[in-house]
Biopython code that builds the backbone (N, CA, C, O; Angstrom):
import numpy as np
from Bio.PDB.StructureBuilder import StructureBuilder

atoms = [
    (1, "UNK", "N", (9.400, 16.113, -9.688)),
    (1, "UNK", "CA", (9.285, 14.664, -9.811)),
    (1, "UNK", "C", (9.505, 14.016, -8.458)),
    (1, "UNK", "O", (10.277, 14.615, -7.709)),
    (2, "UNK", "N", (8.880, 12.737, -7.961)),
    (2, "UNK", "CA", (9.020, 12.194, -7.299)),
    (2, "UNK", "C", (10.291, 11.697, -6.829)),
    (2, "UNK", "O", (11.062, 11.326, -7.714)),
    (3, "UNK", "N", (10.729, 11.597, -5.488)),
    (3, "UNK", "CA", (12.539, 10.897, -5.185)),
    (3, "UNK", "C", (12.405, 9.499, -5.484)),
    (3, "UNK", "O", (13.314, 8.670, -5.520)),
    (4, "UNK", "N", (10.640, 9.242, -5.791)),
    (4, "UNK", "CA", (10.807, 7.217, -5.394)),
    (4, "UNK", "C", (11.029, 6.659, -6.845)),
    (4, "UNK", "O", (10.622, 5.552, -7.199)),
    (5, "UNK", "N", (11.867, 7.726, -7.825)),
    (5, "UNK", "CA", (12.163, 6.853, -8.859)),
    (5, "UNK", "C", (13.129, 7.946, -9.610)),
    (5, "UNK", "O", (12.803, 9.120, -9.782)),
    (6, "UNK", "N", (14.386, 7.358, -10.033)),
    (6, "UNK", "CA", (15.740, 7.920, -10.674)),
    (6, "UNK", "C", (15.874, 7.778, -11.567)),
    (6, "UNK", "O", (14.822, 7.265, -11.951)),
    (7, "UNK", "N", (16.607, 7.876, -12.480)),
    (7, "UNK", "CA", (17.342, 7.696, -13.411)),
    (7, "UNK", "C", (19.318, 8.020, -13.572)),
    (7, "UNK", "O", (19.934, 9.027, -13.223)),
    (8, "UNK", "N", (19.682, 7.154, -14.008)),
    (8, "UNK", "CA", (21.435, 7.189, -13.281)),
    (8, "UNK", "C", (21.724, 5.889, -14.627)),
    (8, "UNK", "O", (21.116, 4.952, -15.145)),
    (9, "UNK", "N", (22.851, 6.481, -14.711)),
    (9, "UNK", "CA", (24.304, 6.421, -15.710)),
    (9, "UNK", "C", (24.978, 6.266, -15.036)),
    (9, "UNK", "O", (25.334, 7.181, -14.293)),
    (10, "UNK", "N", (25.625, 4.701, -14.935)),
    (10, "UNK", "CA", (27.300, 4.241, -14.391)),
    (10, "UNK", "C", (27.902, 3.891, -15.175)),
    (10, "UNK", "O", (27.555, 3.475, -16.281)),
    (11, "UNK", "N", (29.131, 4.025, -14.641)),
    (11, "UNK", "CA", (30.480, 3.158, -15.406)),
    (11, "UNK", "C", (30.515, 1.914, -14.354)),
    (11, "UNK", "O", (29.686, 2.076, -13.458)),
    (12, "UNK", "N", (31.057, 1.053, -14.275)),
    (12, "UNK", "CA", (31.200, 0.009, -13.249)),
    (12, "UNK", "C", (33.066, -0.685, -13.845)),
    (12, "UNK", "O", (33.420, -0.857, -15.012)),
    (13, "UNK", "N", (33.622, -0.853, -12.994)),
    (13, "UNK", "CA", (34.959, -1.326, -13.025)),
    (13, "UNK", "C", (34.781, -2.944, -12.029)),
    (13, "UNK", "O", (34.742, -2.985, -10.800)),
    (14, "UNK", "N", (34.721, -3.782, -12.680)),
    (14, "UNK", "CA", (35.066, -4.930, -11.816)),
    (14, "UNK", "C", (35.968, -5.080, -11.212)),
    (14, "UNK", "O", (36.611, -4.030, -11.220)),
    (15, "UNK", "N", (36.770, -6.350, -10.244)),
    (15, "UNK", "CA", (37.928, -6.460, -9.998)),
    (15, "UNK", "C", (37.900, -8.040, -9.299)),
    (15, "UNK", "O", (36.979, -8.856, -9.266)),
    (16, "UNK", "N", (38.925, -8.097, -8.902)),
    (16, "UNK", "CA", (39.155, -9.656, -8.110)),
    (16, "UNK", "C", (38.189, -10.218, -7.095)),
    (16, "UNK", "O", (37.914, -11.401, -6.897)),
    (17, "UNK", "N", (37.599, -8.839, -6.325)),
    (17, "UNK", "CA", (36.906, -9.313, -5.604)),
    (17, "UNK", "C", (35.072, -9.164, -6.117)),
    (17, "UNK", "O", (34.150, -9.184, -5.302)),
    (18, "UNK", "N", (34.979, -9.088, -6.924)),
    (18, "UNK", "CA", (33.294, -9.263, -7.099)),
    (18, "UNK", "C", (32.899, -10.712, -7.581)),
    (18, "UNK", "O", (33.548, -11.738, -7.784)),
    (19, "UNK", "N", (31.550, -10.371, -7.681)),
    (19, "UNK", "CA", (30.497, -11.453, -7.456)),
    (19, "UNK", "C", (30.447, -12.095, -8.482)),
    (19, "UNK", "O", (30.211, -13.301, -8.415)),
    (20, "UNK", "N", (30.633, -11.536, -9.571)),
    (20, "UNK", "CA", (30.748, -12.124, -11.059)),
    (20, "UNK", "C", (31.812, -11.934, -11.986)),
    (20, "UNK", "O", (31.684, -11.385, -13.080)),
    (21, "UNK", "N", (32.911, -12.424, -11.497)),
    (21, "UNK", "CA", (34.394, -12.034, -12.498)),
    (21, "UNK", "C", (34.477, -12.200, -14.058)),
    (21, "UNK", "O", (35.324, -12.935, -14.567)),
    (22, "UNK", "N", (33.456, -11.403, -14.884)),
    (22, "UNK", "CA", (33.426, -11.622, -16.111)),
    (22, "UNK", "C", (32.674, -10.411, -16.794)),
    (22, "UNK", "O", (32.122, -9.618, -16.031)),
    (23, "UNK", "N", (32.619, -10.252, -17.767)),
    (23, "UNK", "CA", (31.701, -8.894, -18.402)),
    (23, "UNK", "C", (31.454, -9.000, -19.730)),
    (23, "UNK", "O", (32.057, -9.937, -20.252)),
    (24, "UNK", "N", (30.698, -8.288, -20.531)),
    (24, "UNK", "CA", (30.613, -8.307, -21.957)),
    (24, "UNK", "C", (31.963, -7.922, -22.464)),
    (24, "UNK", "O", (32.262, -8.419, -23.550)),
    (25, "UNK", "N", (32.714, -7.251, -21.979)),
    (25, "UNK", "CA", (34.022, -7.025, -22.880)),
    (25, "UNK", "C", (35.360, -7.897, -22.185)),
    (25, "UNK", "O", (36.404, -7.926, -22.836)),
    (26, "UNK", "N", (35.312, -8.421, -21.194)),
    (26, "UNK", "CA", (35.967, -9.447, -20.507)),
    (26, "UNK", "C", (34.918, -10.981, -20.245)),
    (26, "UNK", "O", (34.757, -11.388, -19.094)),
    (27, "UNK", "N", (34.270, -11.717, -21.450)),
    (27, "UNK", "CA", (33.605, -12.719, -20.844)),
    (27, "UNK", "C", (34.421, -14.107, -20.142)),
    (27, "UNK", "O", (33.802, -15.159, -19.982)),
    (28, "UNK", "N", (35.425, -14.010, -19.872)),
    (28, "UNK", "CA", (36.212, -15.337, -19.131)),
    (28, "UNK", "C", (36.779, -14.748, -18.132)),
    (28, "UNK", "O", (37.248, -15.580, -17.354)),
    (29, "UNK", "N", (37.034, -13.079, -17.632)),
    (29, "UNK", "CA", (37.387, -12.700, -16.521)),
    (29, "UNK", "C", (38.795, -12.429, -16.519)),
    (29, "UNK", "O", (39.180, -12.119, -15.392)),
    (30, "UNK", "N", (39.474, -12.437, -17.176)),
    (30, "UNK", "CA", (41.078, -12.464, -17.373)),
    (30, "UNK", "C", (41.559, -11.530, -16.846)),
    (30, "UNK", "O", (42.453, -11.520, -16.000)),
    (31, "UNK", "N", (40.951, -10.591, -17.348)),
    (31, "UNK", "CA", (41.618, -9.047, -16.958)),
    (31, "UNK", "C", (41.035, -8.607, -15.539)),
    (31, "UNK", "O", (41.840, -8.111, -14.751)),
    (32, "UNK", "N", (39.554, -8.762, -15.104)),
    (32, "UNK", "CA", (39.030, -8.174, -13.791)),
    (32, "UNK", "C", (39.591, -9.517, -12.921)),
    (32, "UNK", "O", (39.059, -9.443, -11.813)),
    (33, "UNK", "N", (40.070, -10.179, -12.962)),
    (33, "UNK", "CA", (40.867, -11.682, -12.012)),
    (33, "UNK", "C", (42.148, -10.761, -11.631)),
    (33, "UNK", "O", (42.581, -10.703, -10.480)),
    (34, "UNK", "N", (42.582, -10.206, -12.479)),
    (34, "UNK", "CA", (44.015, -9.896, -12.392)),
    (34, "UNK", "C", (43.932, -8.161, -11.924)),
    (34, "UNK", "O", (45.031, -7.629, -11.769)),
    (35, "UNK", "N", (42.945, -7.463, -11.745)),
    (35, "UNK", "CA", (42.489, -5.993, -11.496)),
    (35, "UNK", "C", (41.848, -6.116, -10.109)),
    (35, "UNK", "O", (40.680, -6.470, -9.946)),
    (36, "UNK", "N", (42.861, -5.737, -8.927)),
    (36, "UNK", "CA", (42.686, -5.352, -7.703)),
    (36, "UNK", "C", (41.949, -4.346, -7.060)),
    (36, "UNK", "O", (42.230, -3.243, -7.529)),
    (37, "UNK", "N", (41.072, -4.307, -6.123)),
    (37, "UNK", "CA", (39.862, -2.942, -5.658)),
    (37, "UNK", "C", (40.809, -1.908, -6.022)),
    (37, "UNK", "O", (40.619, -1.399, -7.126)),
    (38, "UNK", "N", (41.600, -1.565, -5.469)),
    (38, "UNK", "CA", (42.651, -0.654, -5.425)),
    (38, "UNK", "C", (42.433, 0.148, -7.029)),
    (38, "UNK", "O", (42.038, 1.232, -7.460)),
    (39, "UNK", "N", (43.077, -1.420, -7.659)),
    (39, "UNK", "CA", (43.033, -0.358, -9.407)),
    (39, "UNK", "C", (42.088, -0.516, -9.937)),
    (39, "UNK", "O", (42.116, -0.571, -11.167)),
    (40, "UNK", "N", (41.239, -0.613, -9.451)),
    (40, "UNK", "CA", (39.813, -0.372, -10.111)),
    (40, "UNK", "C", (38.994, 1.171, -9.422)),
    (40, "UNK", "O", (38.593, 2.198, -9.970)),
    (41, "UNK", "N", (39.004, 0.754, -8.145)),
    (41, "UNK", "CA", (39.162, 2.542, -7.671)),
    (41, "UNK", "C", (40.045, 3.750, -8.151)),
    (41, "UNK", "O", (39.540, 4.868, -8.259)),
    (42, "UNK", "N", (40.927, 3.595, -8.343)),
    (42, "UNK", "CA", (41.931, 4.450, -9.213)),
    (42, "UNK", "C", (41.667, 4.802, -10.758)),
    (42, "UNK", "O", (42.227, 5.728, -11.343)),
    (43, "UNK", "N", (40.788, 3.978, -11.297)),
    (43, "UNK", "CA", (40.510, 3.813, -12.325)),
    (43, "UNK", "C", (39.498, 5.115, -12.620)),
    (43, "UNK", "O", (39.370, 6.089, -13.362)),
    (44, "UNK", "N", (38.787, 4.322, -11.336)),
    (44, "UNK", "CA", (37.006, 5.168, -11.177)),
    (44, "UNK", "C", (37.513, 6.701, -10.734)),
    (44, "UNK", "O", (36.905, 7.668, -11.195)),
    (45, "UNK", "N", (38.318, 6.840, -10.088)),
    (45, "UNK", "CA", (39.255, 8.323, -10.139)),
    (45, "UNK", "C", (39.383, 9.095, -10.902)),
    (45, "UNK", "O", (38.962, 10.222, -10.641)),
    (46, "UNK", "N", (39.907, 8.881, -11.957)),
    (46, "UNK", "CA", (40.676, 8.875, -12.702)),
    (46, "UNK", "C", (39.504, 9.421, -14.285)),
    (46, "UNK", "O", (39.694, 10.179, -15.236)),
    (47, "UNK", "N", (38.418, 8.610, -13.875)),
    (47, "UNK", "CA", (37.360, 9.024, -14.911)),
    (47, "UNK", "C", (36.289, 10.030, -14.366)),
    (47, "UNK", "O", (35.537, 10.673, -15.099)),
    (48, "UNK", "N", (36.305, 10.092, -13.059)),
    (48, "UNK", "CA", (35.182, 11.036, -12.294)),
    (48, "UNK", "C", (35.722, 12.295, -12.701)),
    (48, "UNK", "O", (35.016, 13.281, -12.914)),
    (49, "UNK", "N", (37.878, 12.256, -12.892)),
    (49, "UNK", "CA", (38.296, 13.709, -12.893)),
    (49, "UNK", "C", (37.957, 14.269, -14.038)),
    (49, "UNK", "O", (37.752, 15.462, -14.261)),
    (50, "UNK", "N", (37.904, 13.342, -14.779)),
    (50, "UNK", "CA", (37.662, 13.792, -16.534)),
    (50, "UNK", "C", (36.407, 14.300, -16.579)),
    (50, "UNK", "O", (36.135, 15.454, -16.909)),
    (51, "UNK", "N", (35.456, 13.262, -16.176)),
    (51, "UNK", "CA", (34.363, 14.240, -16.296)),
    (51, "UNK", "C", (33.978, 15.207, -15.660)),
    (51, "UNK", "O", (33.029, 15.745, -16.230)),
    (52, "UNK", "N", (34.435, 15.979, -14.190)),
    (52, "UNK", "CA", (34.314, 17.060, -13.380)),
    (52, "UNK", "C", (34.977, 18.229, -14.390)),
    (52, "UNK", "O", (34.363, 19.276, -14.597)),
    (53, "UNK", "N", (36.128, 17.991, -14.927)),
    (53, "UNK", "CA", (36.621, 19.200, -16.029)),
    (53, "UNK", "C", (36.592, 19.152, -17.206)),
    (53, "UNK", "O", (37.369, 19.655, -18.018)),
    (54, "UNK", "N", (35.477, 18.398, -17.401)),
    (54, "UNK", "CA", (35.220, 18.894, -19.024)),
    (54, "UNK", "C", (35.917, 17.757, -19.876)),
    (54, "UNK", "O", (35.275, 17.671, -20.922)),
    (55, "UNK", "N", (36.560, 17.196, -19.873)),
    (55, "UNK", "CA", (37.717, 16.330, -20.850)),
    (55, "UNK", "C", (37.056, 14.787, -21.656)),
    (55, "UNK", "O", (37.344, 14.182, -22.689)),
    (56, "UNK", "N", (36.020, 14.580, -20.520)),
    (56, "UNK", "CA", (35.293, 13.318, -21.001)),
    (56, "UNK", "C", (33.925, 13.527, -20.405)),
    (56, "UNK", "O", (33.769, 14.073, -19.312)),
    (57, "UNK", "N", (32.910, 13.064, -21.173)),
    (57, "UNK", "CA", (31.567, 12.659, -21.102)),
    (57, "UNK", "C", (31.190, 11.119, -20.628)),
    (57, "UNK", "O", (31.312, 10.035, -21.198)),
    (58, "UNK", "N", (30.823, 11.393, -19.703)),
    (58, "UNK", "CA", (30.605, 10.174, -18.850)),
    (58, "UNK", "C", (29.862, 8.738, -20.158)),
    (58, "UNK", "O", (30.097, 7.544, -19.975)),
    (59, "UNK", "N", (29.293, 9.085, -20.956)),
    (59, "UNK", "CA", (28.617, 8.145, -21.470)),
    (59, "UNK", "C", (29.535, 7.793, -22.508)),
    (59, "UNK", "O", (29.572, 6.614, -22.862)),
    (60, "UNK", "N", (30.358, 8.724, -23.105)),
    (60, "UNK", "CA", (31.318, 8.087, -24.113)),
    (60, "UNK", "C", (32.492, 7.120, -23.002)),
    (60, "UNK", "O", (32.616, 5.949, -23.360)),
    (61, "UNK", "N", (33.175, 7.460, -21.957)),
    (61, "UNK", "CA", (33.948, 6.539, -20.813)),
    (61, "UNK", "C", (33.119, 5.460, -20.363)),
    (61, "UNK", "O", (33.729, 4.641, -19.675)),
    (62, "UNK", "N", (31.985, 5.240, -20.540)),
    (62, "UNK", "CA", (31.619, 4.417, -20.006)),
    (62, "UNK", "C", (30.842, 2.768, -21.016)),
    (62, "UNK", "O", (30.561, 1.597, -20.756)),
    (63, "UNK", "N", (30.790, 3.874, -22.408)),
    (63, "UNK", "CA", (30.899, 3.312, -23.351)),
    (63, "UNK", "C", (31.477, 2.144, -23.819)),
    (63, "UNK", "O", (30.870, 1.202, -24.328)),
    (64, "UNK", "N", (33.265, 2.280, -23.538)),
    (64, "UNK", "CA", (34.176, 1.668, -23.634)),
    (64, "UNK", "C", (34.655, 1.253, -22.554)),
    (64, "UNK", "O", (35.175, 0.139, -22.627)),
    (65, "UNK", "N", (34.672, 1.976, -21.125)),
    (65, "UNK", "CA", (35.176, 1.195, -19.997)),
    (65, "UNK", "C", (34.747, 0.797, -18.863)),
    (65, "UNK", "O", (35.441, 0.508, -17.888)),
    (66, "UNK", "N", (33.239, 0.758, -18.975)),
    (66, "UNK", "CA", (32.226, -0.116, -18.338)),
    (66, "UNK", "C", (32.331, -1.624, -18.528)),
    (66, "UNK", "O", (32.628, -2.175, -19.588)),
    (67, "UNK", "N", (31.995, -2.338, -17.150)),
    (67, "UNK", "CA", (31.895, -3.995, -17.330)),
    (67, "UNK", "C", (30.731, -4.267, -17.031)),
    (67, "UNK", "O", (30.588, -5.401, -16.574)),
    (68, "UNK", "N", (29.765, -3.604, -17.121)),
    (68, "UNK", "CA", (27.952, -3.699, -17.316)),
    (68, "UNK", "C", (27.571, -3.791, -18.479)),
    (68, "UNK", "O", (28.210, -3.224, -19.365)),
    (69, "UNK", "N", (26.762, -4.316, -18.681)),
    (69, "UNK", "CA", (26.176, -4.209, -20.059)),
    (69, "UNK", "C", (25.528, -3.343, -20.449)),
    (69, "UNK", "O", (24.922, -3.465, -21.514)),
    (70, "UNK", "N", (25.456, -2.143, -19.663)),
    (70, "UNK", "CA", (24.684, -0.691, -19.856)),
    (70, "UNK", "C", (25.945, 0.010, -20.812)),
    (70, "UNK", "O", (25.793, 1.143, -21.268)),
    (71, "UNK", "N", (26.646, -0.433, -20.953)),
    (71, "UNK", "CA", (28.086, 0.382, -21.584)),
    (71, "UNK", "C", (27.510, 0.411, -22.886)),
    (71, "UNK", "O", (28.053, 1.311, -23.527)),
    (72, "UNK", "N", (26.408, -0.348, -23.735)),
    (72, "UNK", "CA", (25.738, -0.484, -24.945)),
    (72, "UNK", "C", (25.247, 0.713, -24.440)),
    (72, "UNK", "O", (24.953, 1.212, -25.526)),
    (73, "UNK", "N", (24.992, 1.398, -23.780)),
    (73, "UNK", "CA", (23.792, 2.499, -24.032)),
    (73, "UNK", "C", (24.363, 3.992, -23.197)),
    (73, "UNK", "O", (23.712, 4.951, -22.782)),
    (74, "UNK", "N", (25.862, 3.710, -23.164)),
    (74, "UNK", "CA", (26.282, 5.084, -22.638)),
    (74, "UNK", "C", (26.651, 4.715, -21.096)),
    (74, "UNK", "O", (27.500, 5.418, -20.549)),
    (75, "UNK", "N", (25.981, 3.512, -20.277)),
    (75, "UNK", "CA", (25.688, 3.668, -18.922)),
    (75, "UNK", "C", (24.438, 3.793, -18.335)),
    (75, "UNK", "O", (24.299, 3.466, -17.157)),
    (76, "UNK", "N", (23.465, 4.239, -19.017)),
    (76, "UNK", "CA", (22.085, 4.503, -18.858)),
    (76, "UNK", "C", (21.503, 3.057, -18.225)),
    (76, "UNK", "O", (21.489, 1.955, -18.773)),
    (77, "UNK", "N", (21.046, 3.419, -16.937)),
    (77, "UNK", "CA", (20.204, 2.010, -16.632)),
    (77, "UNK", "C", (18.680, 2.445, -16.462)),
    (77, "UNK", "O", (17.756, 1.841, -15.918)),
    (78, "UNK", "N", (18.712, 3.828, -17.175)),
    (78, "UNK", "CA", (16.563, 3.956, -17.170)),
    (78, "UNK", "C", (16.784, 4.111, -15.520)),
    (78, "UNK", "O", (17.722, 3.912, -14.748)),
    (79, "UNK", "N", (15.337, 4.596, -15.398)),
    (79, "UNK", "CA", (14.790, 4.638, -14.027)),
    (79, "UNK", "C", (14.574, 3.674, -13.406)),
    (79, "UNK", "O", (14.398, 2.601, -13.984)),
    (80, "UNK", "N", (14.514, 3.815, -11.691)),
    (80, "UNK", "CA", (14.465, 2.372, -11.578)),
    (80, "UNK", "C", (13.945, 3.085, -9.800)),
    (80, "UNK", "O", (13.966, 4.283, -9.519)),
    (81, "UNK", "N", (13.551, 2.024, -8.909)),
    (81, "UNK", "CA", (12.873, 2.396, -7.711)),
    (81, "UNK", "C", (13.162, 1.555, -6.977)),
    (81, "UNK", "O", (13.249, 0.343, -7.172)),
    (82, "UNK", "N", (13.443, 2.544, -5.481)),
    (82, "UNK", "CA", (13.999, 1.644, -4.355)),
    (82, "UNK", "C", (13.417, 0.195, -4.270)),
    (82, "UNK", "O", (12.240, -0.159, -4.344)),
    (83, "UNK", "N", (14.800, -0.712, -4.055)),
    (83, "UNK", "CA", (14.598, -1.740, -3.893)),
    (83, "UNK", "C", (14.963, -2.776, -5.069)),
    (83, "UNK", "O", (14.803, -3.995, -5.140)),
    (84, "UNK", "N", (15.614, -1.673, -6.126)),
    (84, "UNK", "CA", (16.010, -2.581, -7.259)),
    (84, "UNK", "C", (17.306, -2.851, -7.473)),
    (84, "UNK", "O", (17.740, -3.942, -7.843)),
    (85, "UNK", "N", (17.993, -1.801, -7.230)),
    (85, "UNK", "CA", (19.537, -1.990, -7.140)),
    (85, "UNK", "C", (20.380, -2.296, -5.597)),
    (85, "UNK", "O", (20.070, -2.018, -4.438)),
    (86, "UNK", "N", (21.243, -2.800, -6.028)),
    (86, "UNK", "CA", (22.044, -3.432, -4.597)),
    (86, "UNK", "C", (22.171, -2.117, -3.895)),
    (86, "UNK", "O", (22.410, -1.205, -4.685)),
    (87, "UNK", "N", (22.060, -1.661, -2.335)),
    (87, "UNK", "CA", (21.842, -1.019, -1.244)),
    (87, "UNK", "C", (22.688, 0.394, -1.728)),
    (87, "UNK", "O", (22.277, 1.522, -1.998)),
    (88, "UNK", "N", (23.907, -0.134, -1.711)),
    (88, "UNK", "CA", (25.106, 0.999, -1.743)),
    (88, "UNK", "C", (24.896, 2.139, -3.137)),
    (88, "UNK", "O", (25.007, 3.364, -3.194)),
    (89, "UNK", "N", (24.616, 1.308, -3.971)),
    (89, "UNK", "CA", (24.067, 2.247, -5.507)),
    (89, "UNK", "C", (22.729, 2.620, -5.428)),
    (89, "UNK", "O", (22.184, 3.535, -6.047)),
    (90, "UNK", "N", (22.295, 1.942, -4.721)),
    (90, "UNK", "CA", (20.937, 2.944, -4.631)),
    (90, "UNK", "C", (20.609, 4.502, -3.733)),
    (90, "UNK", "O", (20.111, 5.580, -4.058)),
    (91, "UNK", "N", (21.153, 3.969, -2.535)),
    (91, "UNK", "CA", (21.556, 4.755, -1.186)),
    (91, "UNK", "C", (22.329, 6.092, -1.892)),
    (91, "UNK", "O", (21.853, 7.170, -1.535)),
    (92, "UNK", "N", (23.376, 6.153, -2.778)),
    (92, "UNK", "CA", (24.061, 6.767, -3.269)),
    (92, "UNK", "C", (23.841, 7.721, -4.447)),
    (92, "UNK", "O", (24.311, 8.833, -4.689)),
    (93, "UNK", "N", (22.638, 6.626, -5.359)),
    (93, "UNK", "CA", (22.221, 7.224, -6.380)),
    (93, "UNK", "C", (20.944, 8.530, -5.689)),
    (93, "UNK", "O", (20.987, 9.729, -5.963)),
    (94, "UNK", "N", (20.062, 7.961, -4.913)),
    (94, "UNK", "CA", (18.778, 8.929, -4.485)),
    (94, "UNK", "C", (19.252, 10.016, -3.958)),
    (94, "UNK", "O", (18.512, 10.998, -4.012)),
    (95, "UNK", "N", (20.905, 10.206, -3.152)),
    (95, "UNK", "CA", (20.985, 11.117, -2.483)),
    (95, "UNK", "C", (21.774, 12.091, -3.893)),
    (95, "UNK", "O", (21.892, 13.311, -4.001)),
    (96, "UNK", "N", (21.929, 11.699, -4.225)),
    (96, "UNK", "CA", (22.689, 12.541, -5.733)),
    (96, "UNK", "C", (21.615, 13.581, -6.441)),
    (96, "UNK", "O", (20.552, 13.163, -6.901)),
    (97, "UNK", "N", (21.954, 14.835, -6.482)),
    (97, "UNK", "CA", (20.961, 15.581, -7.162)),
    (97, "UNK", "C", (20.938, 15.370, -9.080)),
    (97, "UNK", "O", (21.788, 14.887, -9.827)),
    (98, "UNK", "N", (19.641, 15.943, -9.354)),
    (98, "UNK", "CA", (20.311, 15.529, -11.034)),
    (98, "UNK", "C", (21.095, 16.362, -11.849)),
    (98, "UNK", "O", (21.024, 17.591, -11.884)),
    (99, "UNK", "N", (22.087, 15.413, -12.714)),
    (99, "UNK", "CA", (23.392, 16.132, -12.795)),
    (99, "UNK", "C", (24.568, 16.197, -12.226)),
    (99, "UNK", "O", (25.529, 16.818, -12.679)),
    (100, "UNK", "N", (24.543, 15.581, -11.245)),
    (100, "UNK", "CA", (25.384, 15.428, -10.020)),
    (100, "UNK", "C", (26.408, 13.800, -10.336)),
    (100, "UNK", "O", (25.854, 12.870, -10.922)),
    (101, "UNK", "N", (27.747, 13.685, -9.908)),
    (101, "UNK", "CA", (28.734, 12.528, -10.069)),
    (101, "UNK", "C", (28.660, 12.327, -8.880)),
    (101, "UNK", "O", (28.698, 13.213, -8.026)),
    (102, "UNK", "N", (28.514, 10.816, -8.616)),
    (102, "UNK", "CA", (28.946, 10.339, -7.341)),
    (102, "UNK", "C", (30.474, 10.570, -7.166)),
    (102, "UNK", "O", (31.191, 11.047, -8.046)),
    (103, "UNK", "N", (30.900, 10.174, -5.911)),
    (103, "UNK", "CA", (32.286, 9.490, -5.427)),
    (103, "UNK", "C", (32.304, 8.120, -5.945)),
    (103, "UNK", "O", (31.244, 7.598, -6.289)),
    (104, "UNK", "N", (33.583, 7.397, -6.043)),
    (104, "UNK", "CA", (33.222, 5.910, -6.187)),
    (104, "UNK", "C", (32.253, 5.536, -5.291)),
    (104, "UNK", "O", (31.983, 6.193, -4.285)),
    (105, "UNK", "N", (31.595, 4.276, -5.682)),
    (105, "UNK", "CA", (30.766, 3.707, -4.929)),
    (105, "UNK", "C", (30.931, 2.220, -4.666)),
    (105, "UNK", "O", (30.994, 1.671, -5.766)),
    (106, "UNK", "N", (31.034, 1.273, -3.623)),
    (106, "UNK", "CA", (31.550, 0.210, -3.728)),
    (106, "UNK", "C", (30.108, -0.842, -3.680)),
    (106, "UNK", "O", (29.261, -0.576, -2.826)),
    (107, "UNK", "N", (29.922, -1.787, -4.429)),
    (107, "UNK", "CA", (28.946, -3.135, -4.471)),
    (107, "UNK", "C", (29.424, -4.508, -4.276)),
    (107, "UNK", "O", (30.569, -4.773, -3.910)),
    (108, "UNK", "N", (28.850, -5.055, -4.438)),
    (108, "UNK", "CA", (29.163, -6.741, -4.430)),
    (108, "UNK", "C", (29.605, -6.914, -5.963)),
    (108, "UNK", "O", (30.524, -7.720, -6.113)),
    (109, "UNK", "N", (29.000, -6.158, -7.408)),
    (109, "UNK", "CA", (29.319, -6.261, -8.632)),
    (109, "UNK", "C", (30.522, -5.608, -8.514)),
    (109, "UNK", "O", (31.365, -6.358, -9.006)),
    (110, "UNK", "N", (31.127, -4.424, -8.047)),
    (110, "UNK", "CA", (32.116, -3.972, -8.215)),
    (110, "UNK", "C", (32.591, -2.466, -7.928)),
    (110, "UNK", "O", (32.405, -2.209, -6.739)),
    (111, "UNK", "N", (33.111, -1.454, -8.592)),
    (111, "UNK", "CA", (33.267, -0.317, -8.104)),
    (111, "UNK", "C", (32.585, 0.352, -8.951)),
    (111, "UNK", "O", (32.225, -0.396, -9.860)),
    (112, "UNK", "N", (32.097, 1.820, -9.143)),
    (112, "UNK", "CA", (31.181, 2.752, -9.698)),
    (112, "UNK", "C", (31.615, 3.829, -9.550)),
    (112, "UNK", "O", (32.228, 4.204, -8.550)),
    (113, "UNK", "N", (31.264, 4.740, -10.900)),
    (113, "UNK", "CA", (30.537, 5.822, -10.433)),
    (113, "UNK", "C", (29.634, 6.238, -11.152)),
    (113, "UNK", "O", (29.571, 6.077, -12.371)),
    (114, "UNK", "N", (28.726, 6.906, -10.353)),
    (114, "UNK", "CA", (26.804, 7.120, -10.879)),
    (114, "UNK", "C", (27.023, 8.878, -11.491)),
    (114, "UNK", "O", (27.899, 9.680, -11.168)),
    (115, "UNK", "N", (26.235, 8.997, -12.157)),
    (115, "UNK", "CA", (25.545, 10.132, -12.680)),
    (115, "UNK", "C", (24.506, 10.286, -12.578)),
    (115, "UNK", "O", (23.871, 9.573, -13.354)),
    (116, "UNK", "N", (23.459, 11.383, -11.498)),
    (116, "UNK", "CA", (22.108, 11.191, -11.670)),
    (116, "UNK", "C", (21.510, 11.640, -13.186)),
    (116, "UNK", "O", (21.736, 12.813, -13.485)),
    (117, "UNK", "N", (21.036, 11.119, -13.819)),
    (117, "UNK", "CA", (19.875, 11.967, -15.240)),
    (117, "UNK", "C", (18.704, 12.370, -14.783)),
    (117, "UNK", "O", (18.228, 13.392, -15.277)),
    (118, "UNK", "N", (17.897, 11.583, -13.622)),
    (118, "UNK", "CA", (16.946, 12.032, -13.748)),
    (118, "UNK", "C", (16.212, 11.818, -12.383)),
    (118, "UNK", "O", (15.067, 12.241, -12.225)),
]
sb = StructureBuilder()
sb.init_structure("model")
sb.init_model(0)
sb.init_chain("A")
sb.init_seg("    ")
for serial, (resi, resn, name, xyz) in enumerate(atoms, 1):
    if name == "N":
        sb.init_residue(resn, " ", resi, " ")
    sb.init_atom(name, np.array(xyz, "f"), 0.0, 1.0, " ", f" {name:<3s}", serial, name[0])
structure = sb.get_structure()
């Protein structure tokens, strides 16, 4: 398959400092106002370890502790081609083989981590 189009599963953790302090499971921001980069990276830690040993499936964690609205669908954001996602998740996602967990990843929406699918 071609590199000029992916497919990738995130979790996304907001925090104090992003672009849109609110989410489908936080819509007034209460909790990501009061959730520092710091513990939101720690967070994203914390779930990358689970899924590297087996303990959690990225789409059930992300299910419930995603602040995207992809959390309806596991994390799944479908395929998508340079130039659609903000720089850092994209840059991050193409170099990811499939099957592969990013490191956190940092955006203007917030902190990550990607799963390539496809």
């Amino acid at each position: 398959m071609s590199a000029e189009k992916v497919r990738a599963s995130h979790l996304l953790v907001k925090h104090e400092g992003s672009r849109r302090p609110a989410s489908w499971k936080d819509p007034e921001g209460k909790v990501i106002r009061r959730t520092s980069r710091n513990d939101a990276v720690a967070k994203l830690k914390a779930f990358r370890a689970d899924v590297l040993s087996g303990r959690a499936q990225m789409a059930d964690l992300a299910a419930v502790h995603s602040d995207c609205n992809s959390a309806k669908r596991g994390g799944d954001l479908g395929w998508f081609s340079r130039g659609q996602m903000q720089e850092a998740f994209e840059k991050a996602t193409f170099e990811l083989k499939v099957g592969e967990l990013s490191e956190v990843v940092e955006t203007d929406s917030g902190a990550h981590i990607i799963l390539r699918t496809g």
